[in-house]
KEKE-3310 file (N, C-alpha, C; in steps of 0.2 Angstrom, whole numbers, plus 5000, padded with zeros to 4 digits):
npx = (4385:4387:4388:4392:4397:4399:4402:4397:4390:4375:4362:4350:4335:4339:4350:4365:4364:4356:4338:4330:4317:4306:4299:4308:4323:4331:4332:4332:4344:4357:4375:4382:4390:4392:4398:4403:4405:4406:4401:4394:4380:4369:4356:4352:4359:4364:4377:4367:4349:4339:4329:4311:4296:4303:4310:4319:4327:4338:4347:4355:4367:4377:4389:4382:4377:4383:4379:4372:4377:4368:4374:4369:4378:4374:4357:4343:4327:4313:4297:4283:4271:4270:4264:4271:4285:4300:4312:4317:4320:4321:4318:4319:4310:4305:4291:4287:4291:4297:4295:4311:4316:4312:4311:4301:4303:4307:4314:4325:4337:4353:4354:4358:4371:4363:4359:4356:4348:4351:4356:4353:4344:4333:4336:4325:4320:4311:4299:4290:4281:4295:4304:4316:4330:4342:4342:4350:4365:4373:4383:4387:4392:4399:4395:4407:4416:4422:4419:4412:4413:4408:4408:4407:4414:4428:4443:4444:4433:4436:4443:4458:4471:4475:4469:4458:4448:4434:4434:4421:4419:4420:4421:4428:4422:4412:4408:4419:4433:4449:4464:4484:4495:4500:4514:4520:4506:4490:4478:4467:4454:4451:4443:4441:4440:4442:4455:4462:4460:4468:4478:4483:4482:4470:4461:4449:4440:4439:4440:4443:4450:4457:4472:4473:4482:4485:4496:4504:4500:4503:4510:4507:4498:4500:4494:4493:4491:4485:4482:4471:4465:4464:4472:4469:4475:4481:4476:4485:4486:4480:4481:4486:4481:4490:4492:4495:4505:4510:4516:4528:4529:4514:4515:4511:4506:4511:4509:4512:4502)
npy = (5261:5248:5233:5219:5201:5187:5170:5158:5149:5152:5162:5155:5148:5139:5144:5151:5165:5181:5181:5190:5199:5212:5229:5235:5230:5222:5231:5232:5223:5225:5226:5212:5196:5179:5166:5148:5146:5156:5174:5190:5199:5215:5227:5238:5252:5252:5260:5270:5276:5263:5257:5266:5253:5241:5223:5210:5194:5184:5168:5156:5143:5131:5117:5102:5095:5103:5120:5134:5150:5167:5183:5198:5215:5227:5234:5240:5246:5256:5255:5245:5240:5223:5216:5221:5227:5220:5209:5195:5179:5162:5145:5126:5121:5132:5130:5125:5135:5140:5151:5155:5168:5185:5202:5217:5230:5246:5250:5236:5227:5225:5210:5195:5182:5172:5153:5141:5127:5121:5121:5127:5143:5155:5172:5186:5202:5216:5229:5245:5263:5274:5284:5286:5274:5262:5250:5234:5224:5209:5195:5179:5163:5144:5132:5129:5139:5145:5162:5171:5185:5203:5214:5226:5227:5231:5234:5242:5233:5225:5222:5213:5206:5196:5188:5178:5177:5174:5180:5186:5181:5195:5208:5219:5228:5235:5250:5258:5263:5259:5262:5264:5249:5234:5232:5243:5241:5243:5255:5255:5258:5255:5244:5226:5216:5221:5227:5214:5211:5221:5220:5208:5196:5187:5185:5192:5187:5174:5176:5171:5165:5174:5180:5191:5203:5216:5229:5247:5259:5272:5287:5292:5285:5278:5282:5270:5261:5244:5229:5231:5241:5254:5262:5275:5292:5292:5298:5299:5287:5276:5264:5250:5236:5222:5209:5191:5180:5163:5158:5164:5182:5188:5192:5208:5222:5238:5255:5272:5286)
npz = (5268:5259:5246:5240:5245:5236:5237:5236:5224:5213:5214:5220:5225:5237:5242:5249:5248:5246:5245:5236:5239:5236:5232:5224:5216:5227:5236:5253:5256:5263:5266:5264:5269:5266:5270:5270:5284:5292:5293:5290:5290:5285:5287:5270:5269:5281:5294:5292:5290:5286:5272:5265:5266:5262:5258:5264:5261:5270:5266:5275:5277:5283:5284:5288:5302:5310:5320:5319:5325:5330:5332:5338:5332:5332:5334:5331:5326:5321:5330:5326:5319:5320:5309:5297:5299:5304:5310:5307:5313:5305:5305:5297:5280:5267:5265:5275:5289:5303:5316:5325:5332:5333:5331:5333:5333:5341:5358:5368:5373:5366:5360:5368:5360:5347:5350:5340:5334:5322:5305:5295:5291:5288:5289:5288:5285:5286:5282:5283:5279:5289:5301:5307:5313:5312:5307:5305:5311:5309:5313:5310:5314:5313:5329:5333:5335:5345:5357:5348:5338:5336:5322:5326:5337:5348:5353:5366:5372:5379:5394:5396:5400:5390:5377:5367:5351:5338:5324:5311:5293:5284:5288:5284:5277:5284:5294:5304:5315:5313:5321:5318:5315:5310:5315:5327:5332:5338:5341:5356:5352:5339:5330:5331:5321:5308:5312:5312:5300:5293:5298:5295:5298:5299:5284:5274:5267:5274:5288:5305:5319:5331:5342:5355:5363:5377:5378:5383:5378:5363:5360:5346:5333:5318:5300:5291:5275:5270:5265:5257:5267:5275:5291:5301:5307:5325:5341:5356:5368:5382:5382:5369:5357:5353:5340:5341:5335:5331:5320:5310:5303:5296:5277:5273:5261:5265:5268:5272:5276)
capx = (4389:4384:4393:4393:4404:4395:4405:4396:4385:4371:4356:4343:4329:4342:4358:4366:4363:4350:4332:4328:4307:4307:4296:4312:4325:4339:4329:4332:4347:4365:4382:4384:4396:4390:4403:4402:4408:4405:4399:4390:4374:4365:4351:4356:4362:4367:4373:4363:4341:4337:4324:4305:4294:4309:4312:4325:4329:4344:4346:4363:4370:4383:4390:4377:4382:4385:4372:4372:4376:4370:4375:4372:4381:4366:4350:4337:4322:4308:4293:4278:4264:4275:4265:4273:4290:4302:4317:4315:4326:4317:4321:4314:4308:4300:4284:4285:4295:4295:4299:4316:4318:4308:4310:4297:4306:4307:4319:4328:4343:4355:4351:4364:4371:4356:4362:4352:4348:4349:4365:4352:4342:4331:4336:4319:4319:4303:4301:4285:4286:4294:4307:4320:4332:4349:4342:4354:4371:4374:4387:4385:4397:4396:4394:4413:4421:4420:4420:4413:4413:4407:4413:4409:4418:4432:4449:4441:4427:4439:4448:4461:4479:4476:4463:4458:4441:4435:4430:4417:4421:4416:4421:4432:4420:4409:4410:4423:4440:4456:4473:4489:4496:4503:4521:4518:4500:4482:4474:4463:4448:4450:4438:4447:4441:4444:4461:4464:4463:4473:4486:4486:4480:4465:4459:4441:4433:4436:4439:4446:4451:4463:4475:4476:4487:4484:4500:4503:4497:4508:4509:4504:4495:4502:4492:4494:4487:4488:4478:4465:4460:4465:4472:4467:4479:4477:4481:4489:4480:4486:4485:4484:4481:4494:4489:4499:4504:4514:4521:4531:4525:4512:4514:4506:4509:4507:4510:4512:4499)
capy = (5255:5244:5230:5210:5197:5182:5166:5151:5147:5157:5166:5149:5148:5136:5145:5153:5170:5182:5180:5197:5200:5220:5231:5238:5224:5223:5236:5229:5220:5230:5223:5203:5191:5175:5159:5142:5145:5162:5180:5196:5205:5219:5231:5241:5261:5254:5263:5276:5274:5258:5260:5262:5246:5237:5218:5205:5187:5179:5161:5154:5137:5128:5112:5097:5091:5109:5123:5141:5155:5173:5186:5206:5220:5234:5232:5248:5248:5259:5252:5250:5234:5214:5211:5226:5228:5214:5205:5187:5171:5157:5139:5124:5123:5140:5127:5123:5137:5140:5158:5153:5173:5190:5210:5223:5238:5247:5249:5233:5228:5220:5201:5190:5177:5165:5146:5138:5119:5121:5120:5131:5149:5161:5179:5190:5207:5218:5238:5251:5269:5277:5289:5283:5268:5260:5244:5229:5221:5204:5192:5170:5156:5137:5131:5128:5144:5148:5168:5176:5194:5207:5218:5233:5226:5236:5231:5245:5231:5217:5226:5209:5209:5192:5185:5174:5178:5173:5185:5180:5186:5202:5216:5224:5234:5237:5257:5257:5265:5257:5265:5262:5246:5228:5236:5247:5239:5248:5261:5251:5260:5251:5238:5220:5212:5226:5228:5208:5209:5226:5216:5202:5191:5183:5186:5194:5179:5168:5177:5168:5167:5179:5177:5198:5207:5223:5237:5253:5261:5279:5294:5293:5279:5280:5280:5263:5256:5239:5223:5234:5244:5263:5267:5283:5296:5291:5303:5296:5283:5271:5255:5246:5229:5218:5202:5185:5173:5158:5157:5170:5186:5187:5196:5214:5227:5244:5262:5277:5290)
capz = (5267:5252:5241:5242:5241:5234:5237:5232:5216:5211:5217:5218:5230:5243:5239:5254:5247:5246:5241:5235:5239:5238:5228:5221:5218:5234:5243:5260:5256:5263:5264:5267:5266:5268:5271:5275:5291:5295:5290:5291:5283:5287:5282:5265:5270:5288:5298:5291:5290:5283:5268:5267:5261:5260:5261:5260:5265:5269:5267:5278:5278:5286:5283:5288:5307:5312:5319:5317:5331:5326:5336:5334:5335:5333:5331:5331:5324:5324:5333:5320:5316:5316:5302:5293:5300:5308:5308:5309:5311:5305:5304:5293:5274:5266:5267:5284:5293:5313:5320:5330:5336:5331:5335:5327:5335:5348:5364:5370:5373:5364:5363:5368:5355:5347:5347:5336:5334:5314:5301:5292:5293:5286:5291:5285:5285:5282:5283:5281:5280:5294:5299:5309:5313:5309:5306:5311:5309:5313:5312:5312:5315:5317:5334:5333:5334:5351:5357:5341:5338:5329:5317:5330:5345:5349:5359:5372:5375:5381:5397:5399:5395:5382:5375:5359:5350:5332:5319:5306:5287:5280:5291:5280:5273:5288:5296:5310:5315:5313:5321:5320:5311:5313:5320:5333:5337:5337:5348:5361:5354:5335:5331:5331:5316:5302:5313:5311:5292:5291:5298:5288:5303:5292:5277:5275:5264:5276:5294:5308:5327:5334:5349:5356:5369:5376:5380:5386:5373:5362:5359:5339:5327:5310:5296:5285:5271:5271:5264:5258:5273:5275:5294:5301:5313:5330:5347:5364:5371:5390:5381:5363:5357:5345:5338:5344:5332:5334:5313:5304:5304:5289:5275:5271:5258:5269:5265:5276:5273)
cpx = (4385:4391:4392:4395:4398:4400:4405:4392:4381:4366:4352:4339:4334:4349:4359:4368:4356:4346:4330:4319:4305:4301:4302:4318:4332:4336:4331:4338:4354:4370:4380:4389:4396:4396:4401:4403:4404:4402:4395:4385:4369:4360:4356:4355:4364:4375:4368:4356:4341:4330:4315:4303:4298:4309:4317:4325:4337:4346:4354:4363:4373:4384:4385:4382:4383:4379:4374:4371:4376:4371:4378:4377:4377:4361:4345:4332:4317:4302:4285:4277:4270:4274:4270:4280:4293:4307:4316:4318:4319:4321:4317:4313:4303:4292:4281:4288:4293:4300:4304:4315:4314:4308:4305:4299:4307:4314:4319:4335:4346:4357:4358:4363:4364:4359:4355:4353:4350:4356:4361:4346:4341:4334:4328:4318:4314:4302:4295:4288:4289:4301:4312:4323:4337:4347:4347:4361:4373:4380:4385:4391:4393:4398:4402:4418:4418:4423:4418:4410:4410:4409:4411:4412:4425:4437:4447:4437:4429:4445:4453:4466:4479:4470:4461:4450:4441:4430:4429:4420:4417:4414:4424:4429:4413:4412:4414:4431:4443:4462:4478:4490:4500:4512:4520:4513:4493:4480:4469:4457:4448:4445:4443:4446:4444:4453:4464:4469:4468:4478:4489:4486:4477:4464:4451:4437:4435:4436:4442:4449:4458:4465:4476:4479:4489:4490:4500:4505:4502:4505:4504:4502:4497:4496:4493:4489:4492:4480:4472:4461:4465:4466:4473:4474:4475:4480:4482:4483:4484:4484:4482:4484:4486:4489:4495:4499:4508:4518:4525:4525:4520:4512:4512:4509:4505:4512:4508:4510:4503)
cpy = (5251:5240:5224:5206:5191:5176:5160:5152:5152:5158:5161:5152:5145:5138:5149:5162:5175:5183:5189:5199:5207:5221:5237:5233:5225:5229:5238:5227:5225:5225:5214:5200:5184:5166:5153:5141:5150:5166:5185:5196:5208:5223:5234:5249:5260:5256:5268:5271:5269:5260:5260:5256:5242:5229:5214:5199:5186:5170:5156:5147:5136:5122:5106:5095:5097:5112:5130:5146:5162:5176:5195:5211:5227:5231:5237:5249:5253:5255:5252:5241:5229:5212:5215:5229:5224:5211:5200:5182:5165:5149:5137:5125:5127:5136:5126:5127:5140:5148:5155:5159:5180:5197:5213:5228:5241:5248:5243:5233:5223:5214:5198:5184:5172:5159:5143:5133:5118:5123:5125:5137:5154:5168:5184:5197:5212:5227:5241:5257:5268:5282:5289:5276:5265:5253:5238:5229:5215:5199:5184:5168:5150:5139:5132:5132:5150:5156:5170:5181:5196:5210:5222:5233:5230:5233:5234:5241:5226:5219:5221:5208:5204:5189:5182:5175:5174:5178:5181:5185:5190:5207:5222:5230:5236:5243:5253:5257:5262:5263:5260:5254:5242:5231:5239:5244:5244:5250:5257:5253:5259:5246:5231:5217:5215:5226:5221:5210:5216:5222:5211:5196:5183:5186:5187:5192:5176:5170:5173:5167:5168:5180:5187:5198:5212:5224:5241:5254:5267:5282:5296:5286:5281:5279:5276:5261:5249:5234:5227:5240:5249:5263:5273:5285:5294:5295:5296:5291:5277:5267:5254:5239:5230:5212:5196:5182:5170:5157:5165:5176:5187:5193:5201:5220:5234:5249:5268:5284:5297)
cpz = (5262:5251:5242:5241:5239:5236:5235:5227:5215:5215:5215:5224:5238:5243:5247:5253:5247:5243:5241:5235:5241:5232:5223:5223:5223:5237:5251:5261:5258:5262:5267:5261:5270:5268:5273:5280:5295:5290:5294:5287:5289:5284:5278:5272:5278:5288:5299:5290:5284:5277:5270:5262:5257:5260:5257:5265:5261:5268:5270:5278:5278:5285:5289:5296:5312:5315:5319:5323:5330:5334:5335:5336:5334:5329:5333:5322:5324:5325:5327:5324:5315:5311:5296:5293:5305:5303:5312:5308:5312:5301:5300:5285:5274:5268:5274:5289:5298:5314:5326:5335:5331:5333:5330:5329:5341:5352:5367:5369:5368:5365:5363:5363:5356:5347:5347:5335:5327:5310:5295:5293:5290:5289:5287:5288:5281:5285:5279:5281:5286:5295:5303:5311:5309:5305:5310:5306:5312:5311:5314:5311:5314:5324:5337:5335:5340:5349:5350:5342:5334:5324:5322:5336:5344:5355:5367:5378:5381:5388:5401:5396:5389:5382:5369:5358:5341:5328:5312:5300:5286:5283:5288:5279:5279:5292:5303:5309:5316:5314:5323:5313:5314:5315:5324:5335:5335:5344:5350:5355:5344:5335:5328:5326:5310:5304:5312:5305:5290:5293:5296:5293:5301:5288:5277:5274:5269:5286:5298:5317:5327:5341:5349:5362:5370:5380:5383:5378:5370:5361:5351:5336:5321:5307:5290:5281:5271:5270:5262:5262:5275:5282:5296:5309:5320:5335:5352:5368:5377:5385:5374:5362:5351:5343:5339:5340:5332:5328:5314:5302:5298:5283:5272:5264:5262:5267:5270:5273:5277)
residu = (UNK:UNK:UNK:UNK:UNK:UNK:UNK:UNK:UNK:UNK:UNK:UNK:UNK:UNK:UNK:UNK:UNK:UNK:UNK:UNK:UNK:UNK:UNK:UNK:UNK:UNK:UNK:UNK:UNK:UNK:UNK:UNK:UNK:UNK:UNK:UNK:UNK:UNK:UNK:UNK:UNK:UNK:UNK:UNK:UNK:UNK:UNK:UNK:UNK:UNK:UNK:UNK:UNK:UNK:UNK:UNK:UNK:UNK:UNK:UNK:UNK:UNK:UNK:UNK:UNK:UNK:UNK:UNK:UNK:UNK:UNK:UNK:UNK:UNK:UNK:UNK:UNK:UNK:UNK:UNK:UNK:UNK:UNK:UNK:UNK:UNK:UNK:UNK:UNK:UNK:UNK:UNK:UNK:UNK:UNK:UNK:UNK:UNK:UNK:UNK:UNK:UNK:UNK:UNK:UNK:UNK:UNK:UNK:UNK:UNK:UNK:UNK:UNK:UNK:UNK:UNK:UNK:UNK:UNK:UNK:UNK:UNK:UNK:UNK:UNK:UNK:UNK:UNK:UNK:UNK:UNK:UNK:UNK:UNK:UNK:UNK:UNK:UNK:UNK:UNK:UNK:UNK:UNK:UNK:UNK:UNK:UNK:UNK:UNK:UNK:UNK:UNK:UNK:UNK:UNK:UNK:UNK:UNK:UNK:UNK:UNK:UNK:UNK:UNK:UNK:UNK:UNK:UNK:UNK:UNK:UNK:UNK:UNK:UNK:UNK:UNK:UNK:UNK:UNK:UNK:UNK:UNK:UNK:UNK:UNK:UNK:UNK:UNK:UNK:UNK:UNK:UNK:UNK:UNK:UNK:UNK:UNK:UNK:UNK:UNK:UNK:UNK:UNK:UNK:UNK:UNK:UNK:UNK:UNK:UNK:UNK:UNK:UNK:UNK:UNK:UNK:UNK:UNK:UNK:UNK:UNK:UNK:UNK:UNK:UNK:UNK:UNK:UNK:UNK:UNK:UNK:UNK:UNK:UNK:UNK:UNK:UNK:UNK:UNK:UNK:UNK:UNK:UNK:UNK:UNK:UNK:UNK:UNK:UNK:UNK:UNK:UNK:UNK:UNK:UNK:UNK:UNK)
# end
């Protein structure tokens, strides 16, 4: 997976994009999509092996007043030397910065959301040789946008008949199946943001919270295009989720593959 959406101003040193510090330029650096609100980034080739002697920083920020809540959805490293390999949230100016949070590899589990004091956030990514490892995938908000997801959560994870979550922007193009399509509904075992913006729910620059409602589930998922995003053939499945909205339904240009 690769690509990046850029959204605000250019590549400075304080810009909310990435600071590129590789010995090959964007080395490190995989998909992001970084908003004033929300977003995603991850290592480059996730979910495939992240590179060797890689590095990249991120630099996030959120409107003044706000603070920043990461929250991943895989994280796997291989276990080497902190000085040589680590991902690190760091708060503060580059002159003065304080390690918030830090992994260098290994078996743990995956960390529950960080809520951080700070409206702004290094991310620093760093990579020796080695020979396996997905690297990460994380997702941020403001403090403001209670329940946030990831882009690999899945209606499977959520086993309640309704529920409101908020999906950050820039899942579209992160790995993960979509069945089925905004008429009929999605096979439970879809992931909810990518299936939001196929259905024309949010929009995938800016993401947004979604009211869901799970079903008994059918026999077939169609295959749709729709907003961008390719659903795949789905089999038989007890229950699927829709999406609840309170306007007019919104709408999609979709095509049956």
């Amino acid at each position: 997976m690769s690509g990046n959406t850029l959204l605000h101003g250019l590549i400075l040193l304080y810009s909310i994009h990435p600071l590129v510090l590789a010995e090959k330029p964007d080395d490190g650096c995989g998909h992001y999509v970084l908003g004033q609100e929300s977003g995603v980034l991850s290592s480059k080739n996730y979910p495939g092996t992240y590179p060797n002697n890689s590095r990249c920083e991120w630099r996030i920020r959120v409107p003044i007043g706000h603070t920043i809540v990461l929250k991943f959805g895989d994280l796997n490293m291989e276990k080497k030397d902190c000085e040589s390999d680590y991902l690190k949230v760091l708060k503060g100016s580059y002159w003065a910065e304080m390690v918030s949070w830090e992994y260098c590899g290994g078996l743990m589990p995956k960390p529950a959301p960080i809520h951080t004091d700070s409206s702004e956030l290094t991310i620093r990514f760093r990579s020796s040789q080695h020979i396996s490892g997905r690297g990460f995938l994380l997702s941020y908000s403001t403090e403001n946008h209670k329940e946030l997801l990831t882009c690999l959560d899945r209606g499977s994870h959520f086993p309640v008949s309704k529920y409101r979550k908020y999906c950050p922007a820039g899942c579209a193009a992160v790995t993960g199946d979509v069945s089925g399509d905004i008429s009929l509904g999605y096979r439970h075992t879809s992931v909810l943001c990518k299936s939001a913006v196929h259905a024309g729910v949010i929009t995938d620059q800016f993401g947004g919270p979604i009211t869901v409602e799970e079903r008994r589930g059918l026999s077939h998922y169609p295959a749709v295009r729709a907003n961008g995003i390719q659903s795949k053939d789905g089999s038989l499945s007890e229950t699927l989720f829709t999406f609840v909205t309170n306007a007019a339904q919104p709408a999609m240009t979709a095509t049956n593959m």
